[in-house]
VEXLUM-445378 format. One record per residue (C-alpha): residue number from 1; residue in one letter; z, y, x. Coordinates in steps of 0.2 Angstrom, whole numbers. Example, Ala and Ser with C-alpha at 12.3 -4.5 7.8 and 13.67 -1.06 7.14 Angstrom:
VEXLUM-445378
+-----+---------+-------+-------+-------+
| num | residuo |    zz |    yy |    xx |
+-----+---------+-------+-------+-------+
|   1 |       A |    39 |   -22 |    62 |
|   2 |       S |    36 |    -5 |    68 |
+-----+---------+-------+-------+-------+
This chain:
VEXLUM-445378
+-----+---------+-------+-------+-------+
| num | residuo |    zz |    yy |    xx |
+-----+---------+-------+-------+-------+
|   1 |       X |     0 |     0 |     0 |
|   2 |       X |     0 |    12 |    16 |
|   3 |       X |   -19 |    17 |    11 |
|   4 |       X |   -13 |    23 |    -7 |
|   5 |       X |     3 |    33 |     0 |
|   6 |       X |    -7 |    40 |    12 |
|   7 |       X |   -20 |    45 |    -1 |
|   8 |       X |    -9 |    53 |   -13 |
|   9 |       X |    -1 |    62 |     2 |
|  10 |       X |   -16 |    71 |     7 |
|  11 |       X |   -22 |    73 |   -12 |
|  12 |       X |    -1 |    83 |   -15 |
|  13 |       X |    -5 |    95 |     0 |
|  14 |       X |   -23 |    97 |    -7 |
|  15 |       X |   -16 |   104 |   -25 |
|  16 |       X |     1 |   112 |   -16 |
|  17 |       X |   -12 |   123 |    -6 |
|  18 |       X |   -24 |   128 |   -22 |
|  19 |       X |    -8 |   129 |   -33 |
|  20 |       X |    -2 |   143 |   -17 |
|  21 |       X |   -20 |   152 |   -20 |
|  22 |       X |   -16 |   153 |   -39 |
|  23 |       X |    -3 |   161 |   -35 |
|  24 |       X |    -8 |   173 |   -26 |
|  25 |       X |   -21 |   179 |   -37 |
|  26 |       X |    -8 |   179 |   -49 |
|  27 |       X |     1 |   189 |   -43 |
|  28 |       X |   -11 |   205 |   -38 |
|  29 |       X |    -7 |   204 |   -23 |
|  30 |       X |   -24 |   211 |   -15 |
|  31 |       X |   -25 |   194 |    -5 |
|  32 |       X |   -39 |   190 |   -16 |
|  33 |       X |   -51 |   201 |   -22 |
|  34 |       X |   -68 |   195 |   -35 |
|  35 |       X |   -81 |   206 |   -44 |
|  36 |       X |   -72 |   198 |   -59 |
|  37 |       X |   -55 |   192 |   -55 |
|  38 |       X |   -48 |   185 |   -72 |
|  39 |       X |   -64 |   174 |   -75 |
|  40 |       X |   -62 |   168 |   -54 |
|  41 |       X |   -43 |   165 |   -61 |
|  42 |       X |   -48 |   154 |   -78 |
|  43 |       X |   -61 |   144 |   -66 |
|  44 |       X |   -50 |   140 |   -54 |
|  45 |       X |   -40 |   136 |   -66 |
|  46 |       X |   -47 |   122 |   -77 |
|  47 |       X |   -53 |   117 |   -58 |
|  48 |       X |   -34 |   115 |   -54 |
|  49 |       X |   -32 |   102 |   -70 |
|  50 |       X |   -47 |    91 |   -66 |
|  51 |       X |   -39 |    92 |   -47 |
|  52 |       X |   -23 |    84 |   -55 |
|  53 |       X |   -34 |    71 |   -64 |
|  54 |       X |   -43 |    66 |   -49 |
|  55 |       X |   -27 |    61 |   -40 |
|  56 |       X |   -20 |    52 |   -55 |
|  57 |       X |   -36 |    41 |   -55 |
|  58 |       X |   -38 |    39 |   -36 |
|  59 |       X |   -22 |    35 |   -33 |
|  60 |       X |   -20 |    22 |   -45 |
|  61 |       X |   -35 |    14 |   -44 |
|  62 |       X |   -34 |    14 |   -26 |
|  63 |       X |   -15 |     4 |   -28 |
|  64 |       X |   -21 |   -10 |   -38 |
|  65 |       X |   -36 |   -12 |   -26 |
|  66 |       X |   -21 |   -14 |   -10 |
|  67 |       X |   -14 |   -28 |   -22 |
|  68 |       X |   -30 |   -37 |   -27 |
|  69 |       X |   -33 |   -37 |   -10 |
|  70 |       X |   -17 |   -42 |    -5 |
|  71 |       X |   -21 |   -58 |   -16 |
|  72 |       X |   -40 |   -62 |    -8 |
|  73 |       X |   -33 |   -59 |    10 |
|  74 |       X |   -19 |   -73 |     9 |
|  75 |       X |   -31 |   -85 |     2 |
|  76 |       X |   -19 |   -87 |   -15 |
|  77 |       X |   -22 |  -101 |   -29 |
|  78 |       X |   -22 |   -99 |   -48 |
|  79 |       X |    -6 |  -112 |   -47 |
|  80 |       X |     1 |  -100 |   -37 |
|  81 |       X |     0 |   -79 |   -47 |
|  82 |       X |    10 |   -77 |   -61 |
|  83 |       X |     2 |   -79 |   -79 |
|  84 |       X |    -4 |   -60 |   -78 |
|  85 |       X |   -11 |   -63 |   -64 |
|  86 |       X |   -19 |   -80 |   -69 |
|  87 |       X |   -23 |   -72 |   -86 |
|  88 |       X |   -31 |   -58 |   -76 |
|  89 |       X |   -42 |   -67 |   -65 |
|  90 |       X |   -50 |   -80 |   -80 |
|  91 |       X |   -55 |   -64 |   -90 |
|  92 |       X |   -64 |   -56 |   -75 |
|  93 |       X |   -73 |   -73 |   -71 |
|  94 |       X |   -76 |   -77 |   -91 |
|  95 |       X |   -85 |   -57 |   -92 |
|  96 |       X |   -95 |   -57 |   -76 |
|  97 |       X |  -112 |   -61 |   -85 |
|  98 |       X |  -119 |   -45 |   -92 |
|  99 |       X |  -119 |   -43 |  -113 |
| 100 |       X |  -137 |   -43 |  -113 |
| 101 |       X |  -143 |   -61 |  -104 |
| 102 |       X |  -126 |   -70 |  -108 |
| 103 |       X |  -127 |   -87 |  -119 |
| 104 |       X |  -119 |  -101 |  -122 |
| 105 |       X |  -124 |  -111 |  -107 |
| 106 |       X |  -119 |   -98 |   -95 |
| 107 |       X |  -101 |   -96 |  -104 |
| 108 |       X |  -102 |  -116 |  -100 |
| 109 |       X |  -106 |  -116 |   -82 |
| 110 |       X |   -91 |  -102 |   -79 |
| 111 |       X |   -80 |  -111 |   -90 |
| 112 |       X |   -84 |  -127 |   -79 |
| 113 |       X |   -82 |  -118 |   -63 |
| 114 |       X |   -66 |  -110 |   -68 |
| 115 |       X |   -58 |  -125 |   -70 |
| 116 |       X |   -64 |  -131 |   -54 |
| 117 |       X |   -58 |  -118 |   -46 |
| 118 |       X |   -39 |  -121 |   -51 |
| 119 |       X |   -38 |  -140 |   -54 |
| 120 |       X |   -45 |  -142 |   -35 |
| 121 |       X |   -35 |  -126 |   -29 |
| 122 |       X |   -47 |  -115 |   -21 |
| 123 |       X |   -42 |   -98 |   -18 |
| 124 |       X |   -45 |   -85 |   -29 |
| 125 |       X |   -58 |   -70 |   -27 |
| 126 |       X |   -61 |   -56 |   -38 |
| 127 |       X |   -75 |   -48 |   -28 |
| 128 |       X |   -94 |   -54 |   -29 |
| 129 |       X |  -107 |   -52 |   -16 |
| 130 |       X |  -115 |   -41 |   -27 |
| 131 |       X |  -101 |   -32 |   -37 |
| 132 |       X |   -92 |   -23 |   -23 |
| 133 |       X |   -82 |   -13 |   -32 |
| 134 |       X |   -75 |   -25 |   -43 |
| 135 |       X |   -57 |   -19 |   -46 |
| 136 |       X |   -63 |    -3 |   -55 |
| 137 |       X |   -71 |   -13 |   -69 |
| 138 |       X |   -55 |   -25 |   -70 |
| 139 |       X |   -44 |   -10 |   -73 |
| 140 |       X |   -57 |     0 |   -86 |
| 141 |       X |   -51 |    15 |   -80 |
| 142 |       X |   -64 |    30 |   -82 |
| 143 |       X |   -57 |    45 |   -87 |
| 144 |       X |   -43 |    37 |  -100 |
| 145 |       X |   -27 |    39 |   -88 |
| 146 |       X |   -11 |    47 |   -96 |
| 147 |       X |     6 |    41 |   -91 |
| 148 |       X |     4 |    29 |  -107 |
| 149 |       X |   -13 |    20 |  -100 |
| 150 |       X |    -5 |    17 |   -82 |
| 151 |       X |    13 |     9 |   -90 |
| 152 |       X |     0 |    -2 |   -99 |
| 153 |       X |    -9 |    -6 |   -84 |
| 154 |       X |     8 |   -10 |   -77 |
| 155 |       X |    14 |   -20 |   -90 |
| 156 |       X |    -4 |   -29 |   -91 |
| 157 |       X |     3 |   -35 |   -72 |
| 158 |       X |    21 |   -37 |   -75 |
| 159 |       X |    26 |   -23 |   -64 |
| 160 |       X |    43 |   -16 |   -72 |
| 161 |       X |    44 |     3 |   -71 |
| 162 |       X |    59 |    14 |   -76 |
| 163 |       X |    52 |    30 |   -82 |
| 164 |       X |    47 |    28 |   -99 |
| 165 |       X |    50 |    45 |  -105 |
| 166 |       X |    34 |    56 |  -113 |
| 167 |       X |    24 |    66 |  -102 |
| 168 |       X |    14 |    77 |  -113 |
| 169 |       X |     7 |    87 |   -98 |
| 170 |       X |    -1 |    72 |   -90 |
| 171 |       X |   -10 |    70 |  -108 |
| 172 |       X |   -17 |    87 |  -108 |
| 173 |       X |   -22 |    85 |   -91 |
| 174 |       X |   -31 |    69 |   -97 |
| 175 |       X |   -40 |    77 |  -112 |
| 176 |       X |   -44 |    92 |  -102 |
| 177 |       X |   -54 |    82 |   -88 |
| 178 |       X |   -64 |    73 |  -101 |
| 179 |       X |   -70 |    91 |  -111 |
| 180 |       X |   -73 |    95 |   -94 |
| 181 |       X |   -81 |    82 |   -88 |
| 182 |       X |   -92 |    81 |  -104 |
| 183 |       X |   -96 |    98 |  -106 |
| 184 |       X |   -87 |   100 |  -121 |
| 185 |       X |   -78 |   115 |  -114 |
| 186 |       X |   -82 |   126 |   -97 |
| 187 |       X |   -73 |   128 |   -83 |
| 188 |       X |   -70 |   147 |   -89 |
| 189 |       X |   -62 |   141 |  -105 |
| 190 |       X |   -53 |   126 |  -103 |
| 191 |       X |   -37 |   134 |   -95 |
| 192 |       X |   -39 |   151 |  -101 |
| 193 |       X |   -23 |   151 |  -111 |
| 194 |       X |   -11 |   143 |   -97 |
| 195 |       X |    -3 |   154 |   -85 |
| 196 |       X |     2 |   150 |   -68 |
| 197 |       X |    19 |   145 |   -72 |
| 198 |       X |    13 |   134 |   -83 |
| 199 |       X |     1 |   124 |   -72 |
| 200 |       X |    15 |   122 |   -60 |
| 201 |       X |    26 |   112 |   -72 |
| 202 |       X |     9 |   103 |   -76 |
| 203 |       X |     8 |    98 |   -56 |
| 204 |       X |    27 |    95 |   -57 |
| 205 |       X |    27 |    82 |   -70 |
| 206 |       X |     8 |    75 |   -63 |
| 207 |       X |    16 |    74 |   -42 |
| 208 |       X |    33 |    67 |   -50 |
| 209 |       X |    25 |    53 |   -61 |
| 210 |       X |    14 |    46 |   -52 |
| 211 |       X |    25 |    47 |   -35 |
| 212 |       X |    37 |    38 |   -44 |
| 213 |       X |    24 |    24 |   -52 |
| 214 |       X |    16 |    23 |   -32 |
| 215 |       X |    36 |    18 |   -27 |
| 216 |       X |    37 |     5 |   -38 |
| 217 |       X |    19 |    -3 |   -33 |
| 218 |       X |    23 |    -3 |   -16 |
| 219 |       X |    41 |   -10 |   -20 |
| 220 |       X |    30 |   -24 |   -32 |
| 221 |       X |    17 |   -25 |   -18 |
| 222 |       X |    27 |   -29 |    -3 |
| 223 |       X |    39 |   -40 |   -14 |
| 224 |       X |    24 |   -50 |   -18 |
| 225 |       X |    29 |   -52 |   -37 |
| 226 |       X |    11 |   -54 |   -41 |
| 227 |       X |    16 |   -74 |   -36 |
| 228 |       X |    28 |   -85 |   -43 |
+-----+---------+-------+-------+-------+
């Protein structure tokens, strides 16, 4: 989990540094000066939001990729991963034919090759020669992170986390990346009505969260509670 820390690390000093610029073009304090200053202001911003998303998706994505491959590096048998893990890895193998040329003889031959796979106890592999990123699609996450999504992804892999208060901010922050991302709202609108203060307590609650989620992967991770 060192590669997730260290990327959520780098992504914090990234938003402290924009949230310091904010502020000082917040402030009037002639350290910035624009042809248009408060539109400059309401872009940076929305900009600031989608910077919060962006660490919330990157960092845990980039967790459950460490304990995936945690799983293919020690060679690990289905017999040996707990049932959410066992559960996990048959749904992957089950989906990999595309929608469009799956039928019922290739559902047969995975089926068969599934159950080869754990009554002869080879080791399990998510990743295919030509899938590479494989653990993105096995999570689903694209753009649907709040602190709700990422207590079900940890539940979905019986990691037990602590914090199961709301955090309506990381919910704004979600909805506001996707009207943003989709053009339903521009960068000069999205965070028109938020003042500086208030995208501090919106980094607060993002930087607390998701510091304390990463604590308990890496507890889960290094604990190896992904096996029985």
């Amino acid at each position: 989990m060192n590669r997730t820390i260290m990327l959520f690390e780098e992504r914090k000093i990234e938003i402290e540094f924009y949230y310091s610029i904010l502020k000082d073009l917040d402030s009037s304090s002639g350290k910035i000066n624009t042809i248009d200053n408060a539109r400059f202001e309401r872009i940076l911003k929305s900009n600031f939001l989608l910077m919060l998303y962006n660490l919330i998706e990157a960092c845990i994505t980039t967790g459950f990729i460490e304990i995936y491959e945690a799983i293919e590096s020690h060679g690990n048998t289905y017999a040996e991963l707990i049932t959410e893990f066992q559960r996990i890895w048959s749904d992957y193998k089950v989906s990999e034919p595309s929608e469009n040329t799956a039928n019922q003889g290739t559902y047969k031959k995975i089926v068969r090759n599934i159950l080869d796979d754990i009554f002869t106890n080879k080791p399990l592999a998510f990743e295919t020669t030509d899938q590479i990123k494989f653990t993105k699609n096995i999570l689903r996450i694209s753009g649907n992170l709040d602190a709700r999504a990422i207590r079900d992804l940890l539940k979905d892999h019986n990691i037990t986390f602590a914090d199961q208060t709301d955090k309506p901010k990381m919910l704004i922050v979600k909805r506001k990346r996707n009207q943003l991302a989709h053009g339903e709202e521009s960068f000069g609108d999205s965070a028109r009505d938020y003042t500086v203060s208030d995208l501090e307590e919106f980094k607060d609650e993002v930087l607390g969260f998701i510091s304390a989620v990463l604590d308990t992967m890496q507890e889960y991770y290094t604990a190896k509670r992904y096996l029985i």
